[in-house]
C-alpha positions in Angstrom: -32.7 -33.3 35.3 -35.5 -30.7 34.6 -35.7 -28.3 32.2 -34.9 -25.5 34.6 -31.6 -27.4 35.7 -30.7 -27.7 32.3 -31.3 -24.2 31.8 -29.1 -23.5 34.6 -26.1 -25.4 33.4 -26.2 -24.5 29.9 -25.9 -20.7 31.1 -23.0 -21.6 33.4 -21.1 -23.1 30.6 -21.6 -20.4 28.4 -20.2 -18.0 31.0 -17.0 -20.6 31.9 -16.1 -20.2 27.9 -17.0 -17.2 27.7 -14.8 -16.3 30.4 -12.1 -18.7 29.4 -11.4 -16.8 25.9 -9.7 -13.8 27.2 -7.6 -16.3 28.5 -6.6 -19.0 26.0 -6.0 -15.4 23.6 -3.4 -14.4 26.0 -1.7 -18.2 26.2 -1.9 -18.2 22.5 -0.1 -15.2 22.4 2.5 -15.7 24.8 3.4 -18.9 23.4 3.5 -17.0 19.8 5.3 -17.8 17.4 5.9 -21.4 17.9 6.3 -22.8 14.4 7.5 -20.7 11.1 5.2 -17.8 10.4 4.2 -17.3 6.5 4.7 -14.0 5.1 2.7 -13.5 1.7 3.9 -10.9 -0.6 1.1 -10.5 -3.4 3.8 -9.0 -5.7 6.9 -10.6 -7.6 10.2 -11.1 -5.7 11.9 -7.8 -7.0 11.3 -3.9 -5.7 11.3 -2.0 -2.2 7.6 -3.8 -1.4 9.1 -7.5 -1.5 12.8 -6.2 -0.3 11.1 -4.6 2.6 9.2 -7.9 3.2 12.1 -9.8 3.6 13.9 -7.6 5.6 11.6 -7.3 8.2 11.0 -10.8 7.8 15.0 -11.4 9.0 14.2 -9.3 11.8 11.4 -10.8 13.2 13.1 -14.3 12.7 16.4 -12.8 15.0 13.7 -11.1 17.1 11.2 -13.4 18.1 13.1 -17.0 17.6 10.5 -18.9 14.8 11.0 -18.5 11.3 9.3 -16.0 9.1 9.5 -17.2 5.8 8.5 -15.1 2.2 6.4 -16.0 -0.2 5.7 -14.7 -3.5 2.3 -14.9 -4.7 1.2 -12.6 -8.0 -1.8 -12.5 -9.9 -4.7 -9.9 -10.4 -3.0 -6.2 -8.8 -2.1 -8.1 -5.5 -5.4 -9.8 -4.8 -4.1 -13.0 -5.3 -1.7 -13.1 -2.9 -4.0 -10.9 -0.2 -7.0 -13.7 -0.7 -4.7 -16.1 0.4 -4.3 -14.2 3.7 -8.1 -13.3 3.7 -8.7 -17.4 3.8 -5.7 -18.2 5.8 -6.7 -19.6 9.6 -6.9 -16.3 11.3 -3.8 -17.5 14.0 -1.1 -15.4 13.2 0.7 -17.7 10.9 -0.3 -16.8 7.6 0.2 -12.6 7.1 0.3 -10.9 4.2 2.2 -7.5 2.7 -0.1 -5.6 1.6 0.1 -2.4 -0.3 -2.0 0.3 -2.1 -3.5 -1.8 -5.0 -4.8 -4.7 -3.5 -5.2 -3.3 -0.2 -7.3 0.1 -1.4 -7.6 -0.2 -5.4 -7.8 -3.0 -7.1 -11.4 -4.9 -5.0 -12.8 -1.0 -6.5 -12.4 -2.2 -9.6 -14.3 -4.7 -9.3 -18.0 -6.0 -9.8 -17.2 -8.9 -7.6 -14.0 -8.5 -5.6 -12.1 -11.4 -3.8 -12.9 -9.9 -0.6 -13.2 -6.2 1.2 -9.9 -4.8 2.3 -11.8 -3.5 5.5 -13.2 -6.8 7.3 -11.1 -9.3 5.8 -8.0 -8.4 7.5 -6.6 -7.2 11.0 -4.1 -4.4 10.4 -0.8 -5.1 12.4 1.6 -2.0 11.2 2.7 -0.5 8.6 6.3 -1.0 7.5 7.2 1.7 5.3 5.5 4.9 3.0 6.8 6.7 0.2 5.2 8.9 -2.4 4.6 9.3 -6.7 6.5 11.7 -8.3 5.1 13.3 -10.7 7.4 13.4 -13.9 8.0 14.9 -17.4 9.6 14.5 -20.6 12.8 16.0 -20.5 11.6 18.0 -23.7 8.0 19.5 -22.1 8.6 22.9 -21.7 7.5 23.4 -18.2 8.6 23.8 -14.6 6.3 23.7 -12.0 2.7 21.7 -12.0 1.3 25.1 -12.6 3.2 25.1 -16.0 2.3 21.7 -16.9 -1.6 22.6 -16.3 -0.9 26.0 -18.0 0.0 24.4 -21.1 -2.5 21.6 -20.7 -5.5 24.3 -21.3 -3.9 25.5 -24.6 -3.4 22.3 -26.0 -6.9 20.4 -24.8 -6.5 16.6 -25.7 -2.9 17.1 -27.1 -0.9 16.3 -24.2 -0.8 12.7 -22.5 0.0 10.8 -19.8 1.1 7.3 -18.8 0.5 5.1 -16.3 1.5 1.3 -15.1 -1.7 0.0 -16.6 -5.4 0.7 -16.7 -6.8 0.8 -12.7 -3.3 0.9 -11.5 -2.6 4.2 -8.4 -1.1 6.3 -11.5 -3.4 5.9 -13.8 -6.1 7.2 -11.0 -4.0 10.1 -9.9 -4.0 11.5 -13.3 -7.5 11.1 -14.4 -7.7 13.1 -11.0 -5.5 15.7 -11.9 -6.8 16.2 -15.0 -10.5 17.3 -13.4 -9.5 18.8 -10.3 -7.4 20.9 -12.7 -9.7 21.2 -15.4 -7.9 19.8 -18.7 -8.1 16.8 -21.1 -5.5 14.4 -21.3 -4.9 11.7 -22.8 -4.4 8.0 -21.1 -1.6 6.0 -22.2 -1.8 2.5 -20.0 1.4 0.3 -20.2 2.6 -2.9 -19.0 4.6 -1.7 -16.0 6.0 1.6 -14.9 9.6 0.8 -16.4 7.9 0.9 -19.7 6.3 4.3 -19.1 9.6 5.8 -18.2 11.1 4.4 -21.6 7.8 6.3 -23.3 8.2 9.7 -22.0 12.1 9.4 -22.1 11.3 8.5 -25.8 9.2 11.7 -26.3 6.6 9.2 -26.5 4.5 10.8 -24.0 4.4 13.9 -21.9 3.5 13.2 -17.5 3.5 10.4 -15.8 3.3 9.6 -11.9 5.9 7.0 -11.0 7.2 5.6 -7.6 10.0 7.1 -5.9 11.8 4.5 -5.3 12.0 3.8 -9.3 11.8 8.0 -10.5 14.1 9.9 -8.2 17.6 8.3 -9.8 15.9 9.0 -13.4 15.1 13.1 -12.0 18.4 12.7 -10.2 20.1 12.0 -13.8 18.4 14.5 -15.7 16.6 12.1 -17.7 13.1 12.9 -16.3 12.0 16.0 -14.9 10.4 16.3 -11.5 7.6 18.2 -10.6 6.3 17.5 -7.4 5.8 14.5 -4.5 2.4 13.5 -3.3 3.4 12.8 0.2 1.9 15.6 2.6 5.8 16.2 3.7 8.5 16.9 1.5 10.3 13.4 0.5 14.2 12.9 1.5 14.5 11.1 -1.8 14.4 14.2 -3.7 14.1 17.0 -1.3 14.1 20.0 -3.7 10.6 19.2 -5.4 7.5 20.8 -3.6 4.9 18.6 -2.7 1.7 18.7 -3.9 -0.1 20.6 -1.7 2.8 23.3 -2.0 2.3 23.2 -6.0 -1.4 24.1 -5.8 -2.9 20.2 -6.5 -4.0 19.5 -2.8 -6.1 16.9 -4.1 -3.3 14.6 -5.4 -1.7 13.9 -2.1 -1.0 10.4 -1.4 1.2 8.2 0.2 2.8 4.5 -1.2 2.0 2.8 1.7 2.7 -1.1 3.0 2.7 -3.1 6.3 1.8 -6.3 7.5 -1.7 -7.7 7.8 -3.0 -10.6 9.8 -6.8 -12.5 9.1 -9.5 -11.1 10.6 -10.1 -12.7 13.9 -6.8 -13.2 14.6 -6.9 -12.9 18.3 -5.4 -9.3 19.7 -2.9 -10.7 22.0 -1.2 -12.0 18.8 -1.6 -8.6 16.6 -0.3 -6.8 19.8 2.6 -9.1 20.2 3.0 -8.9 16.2 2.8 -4.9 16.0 5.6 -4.4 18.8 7.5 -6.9 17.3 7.0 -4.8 13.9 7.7 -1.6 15.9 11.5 -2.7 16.9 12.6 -4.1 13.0 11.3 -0.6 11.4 13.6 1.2 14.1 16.7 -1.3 12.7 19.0 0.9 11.8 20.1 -1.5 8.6 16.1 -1.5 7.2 15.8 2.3 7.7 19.4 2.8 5.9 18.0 0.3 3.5 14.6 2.0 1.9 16.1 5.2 2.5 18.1 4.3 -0.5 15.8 3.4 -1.9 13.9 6.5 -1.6 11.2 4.9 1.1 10.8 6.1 4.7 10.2 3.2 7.2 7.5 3.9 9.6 6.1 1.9 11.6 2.6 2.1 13.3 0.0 0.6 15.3 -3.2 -1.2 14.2 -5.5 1.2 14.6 -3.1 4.1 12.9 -2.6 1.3 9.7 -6.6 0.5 9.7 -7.4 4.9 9.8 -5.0 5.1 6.6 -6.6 1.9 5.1 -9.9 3.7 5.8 -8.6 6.8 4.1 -7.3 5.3 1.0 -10.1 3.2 0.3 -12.7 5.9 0.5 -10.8 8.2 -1.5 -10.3 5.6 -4.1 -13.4 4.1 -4.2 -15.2 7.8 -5.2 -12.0 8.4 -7.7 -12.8 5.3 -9.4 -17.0 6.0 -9.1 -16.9 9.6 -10.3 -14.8 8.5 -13.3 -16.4 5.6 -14.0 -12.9 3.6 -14.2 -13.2 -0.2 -14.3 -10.7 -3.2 -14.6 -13.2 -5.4 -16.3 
């Protein structure tokens, strides 16, 4: 066989595989799922982002006949779990939950992350948003945002503000506050948001931005004060507070967001098949009633809609965290 032969033949095999992918995607995709299907939820088995999970993890179970199975896995803001998915085979039976800290935060924070939240993954859909409320003592004698920064500038340094730990969202959104409003602060970093909400119910401290899904019974209740909600729309939860945008802080608005991601190179037909599939459980009428009470909207989207907002988030965290010099290590 000469060498022009072989020449000939090697191109002809590369154009028969070449051409043969398309097609072994769409096989691989019709035939999906055909075994249980992994869903990795990088947080512990309590709250809206692991009650979602499992939710739309029943649904896809009734919906597309395999099993799609939870599991927990904690550990360093989320990047635990999410790693897992980043190294799982990229086949559409390992996908992860992934939320705001590990999935636009937390690899900031980092010298040396476990792996960028922009290549590692495919985006499928998201599965639900909700926003931070921001909150007050009872005590603080203020109304609006525009009070609380009003009171701020007389009082430089005096007044403080908690968050769920240093690097977490809140803690972020206030060092942001305080200099696109121009005042001093201080940073009180606890354990978890629950322990915040005991401080400034305690007097302890004065702001802090929680979830909704954990504030809007305590602003319900009377036992925190609402300000505002960082969602660019007005929240159901508690529909009387202005957003942010509405109270003069533009620059806080953002959403809690989480959805389902897949490996990267998981092969389209499979995303496709995964994001419709995702499309029909958010529409359930029993998930939507669900996070609505607990003060999350479900919305769905499609991949490239999740991967825009992914691109958002992290390049508005990223410079939060750069111009304030904010670092988990």
């Amino acid at each position: 066989m000469n060498r022009h032969f072989r020449k000939i033949l090697a191109l002809a095999c590369a154009f028969v595989t070449l051409a043969s992918a398309p097609l072994h995607a769409q096989q691989a995709a019709s035939n999906y799922p055909s075994r249980p299907v992994t869903i990795v939820v990088p947080f512990t088995a309590v709250g809206a982002t692991d009650v979602s999970a499992r939710l739309i993890a029943a649904l896809l179970t009734k919906q597309l006949g395999q099993a799609f199975v939870v599991e927990n896995r904690t550990g360093a803001s989320g990047m635990i779990g999410m790693n897992v998915v980043a190294r799982a085979a990229p086949d559409g039976y390992t996908l992860g939950w992934g939320g705001n800290s590990p999935m636009s935060v937390a690899p900031h924070l980092k010298k040396e992350p476990l792996y960028d939240p922009l290549t590692a993954f495919a985006p499928v859909s998201l599965a639900a948003i909700s926003s931070w409320i921001m909150t007050t003592r009872p005590g603080l004698p203020v109304s609006t945002v525009a009070d609380l920064v009003a009171l701020a500038k007389t009082q430089p340094g005096k007044l403080s503000f908690a968050s769920s730990g240093n690097g977490s969202a809140p803690h972020l959104i206030g060092e942001l506050f305080k200099s696109s409003a121009g005042i001093d602060m201080l940073h009180v970093p606890y354990k978890g948001e629950v322990d915040g909400f005991n401080a400034m119910m305690s007097g302890q401290v004065d702001m802090m931005l929680g979830s909704t899904s954990a504030a809007s019974q305590l602003v319900k209740a009377g036992r925190l004060k609402g300000l505002a909600v960082t969602t660019p729309r007005r929240d159901p939860a508690v529909p009387d507070l202005p957003t942010v945008a509405e109270a003069g802080a533009p620059d806080l608005t953002f959403e809690i967001f989480f959805g389902m991601l897949a490996p990267a190179g998981t092969p389209a037909p499979v995303v496709a098949r995964l994001a419709e599939a995702m499309k029909q459980a958010v529409a359930d009428p029993s998930y939507r009633e669900t996070m609505a009470k607990a003060g999350v909207i479900a919305t769905s989207s499609t991949p490239d809609e999740f991967r825009a907002l992914l691109v958002r988030h992290n390049e508005r965290w990223k410079d939060i965290i750069r111009r304030n010099n904010i670092s988990s290590e």
